[in-house]
Legacy VTK file of the C-alpha trace (Angstrom):
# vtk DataFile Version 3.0
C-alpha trace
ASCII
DATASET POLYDATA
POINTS 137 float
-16.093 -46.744 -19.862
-17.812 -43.813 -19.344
-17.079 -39.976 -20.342
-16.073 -37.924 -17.958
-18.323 -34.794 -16.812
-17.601 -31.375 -17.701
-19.014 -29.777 -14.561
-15.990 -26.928 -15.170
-18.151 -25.927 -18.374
-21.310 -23.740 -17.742
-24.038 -23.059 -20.373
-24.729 -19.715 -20.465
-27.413 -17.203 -22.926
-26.146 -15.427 -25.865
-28.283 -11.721 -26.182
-30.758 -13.455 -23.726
-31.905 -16.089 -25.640
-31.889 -19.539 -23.628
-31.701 -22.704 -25.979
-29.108 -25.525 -27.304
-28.897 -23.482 -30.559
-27.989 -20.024 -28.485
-25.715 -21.026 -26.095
-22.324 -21.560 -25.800
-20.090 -23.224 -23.205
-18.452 -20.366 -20.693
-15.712 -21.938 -18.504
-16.249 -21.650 -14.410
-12.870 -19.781 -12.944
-12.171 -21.119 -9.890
-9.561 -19.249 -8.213
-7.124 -20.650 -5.327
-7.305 -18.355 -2.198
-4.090 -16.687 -1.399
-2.687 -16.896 1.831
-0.676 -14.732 3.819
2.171 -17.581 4.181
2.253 -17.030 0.428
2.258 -14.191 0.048
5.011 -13.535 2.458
7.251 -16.841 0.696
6.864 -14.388 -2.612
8.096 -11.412 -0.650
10.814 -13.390 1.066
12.445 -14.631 -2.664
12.382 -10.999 -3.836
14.028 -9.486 -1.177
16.502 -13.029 -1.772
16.903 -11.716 -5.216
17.252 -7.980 -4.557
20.088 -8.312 -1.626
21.737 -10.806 -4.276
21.827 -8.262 -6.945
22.689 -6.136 -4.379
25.659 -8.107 -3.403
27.045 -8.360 -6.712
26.878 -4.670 -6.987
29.454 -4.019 -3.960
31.629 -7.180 -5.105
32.228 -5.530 -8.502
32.785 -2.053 -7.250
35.785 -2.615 -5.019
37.649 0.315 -5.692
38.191 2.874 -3.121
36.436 5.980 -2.944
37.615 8.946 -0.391
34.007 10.392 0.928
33.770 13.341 3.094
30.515 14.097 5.293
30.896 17.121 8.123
33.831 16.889 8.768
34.775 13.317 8.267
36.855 11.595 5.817
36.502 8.072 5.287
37.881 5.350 2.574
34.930 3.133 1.558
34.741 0.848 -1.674
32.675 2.646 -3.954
29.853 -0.122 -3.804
29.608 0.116 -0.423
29.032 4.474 -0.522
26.960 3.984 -3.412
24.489 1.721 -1.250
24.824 3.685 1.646
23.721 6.932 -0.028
20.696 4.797 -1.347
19.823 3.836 2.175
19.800 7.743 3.501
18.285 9.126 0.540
15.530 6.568 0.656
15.745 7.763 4.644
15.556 10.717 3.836
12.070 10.359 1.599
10.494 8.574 4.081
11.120 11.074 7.001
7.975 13.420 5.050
6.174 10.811 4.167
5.427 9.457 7.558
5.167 12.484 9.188
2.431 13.114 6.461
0.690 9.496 7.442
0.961 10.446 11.166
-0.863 13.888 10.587
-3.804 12.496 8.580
-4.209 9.430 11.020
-4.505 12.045 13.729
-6.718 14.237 11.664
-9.162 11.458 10.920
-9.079 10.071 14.581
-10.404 14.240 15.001
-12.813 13.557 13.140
-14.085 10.684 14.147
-14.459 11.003 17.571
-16.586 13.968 18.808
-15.087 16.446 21.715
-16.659 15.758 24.430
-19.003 18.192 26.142
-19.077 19.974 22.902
-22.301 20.047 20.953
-22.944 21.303 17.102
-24.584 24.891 17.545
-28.286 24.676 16.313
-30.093 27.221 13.752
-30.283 29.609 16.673
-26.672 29.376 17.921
-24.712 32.431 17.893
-21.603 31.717 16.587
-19.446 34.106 18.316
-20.448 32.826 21.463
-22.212 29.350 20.879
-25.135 30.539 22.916
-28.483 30.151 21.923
-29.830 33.318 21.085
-33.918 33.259 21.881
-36.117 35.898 20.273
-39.297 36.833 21.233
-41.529 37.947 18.292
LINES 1 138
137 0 1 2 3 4 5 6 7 8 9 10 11 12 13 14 15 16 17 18 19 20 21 22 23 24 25 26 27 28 29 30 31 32 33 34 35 36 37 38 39 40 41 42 43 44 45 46 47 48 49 50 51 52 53 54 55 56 57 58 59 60 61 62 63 64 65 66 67 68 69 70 71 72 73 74 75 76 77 78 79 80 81 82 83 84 85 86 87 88 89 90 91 92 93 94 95 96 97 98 99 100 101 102 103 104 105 106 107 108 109 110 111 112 113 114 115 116 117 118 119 120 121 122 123 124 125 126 127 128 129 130 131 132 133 134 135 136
């Protein structure tokens, strides 16, 4: 029987020096490529395990809570207006932060694509007008 190969073990230099007496065995990483079906199977059992723990959050706060919002009044269990102010104040965040998104998207597409018919005024531009301004001299 022979010995099996060690083709995961690479020789490599120590301090630049190449010989049996310098070197020592590095070990070859080869990494599995991720895929996007696994990556979204890892995002689909933590959202599992968030609305679970979310779940037993309303179960254990049954209670009722009065909660009164312009104008109206309404009995919820105190799990269920706990979550629900989460969900609007996270709502709420959001709101700026897309708008913010939305205006640098549409200042970048600015800049990206020229105007058309306009041109970048040259050394002898005026740049009150955009003219060029021609001296004789």
């Amino acid at each position: 029987m022979t010995a099996p190969r060690k083709r995961h073990l690479l020789v490599s230099p120590v301090n630049g020096h190449e010989g049996p007496a310098a070197a020592r065995p590095t070990y070859r990483h080869n990494p599995v490529r991720r895929s996007r079906i696994g990556d979204l199977w890892i995002v689909a059992v933590l959202f599992a395990i968030v609305l679970l723990l979310l779940l037993i959050f309303v179960l254990q706060n049954g209670q009722r809570a009065e909660v009164a919002f312009l104008g109206v009044h309404v009995a919820l269990p105190i799990g269920v207006a706990l979550l629900l102010a989460a969900v609007i104040g996270v709502l709420l965040v959001a709101l700026p932060g897309t708008a913010r998104i939305l205006q640098l998207r549409m200042r970048d597409r600015r800049r990206a694509t020229p105007a058309a018919g306009l041109t970048e005024p040259g050394p002898a531009a005026s740049p009150a007008t955009g003219a060029d301004v021609h001296q004789d001299g």
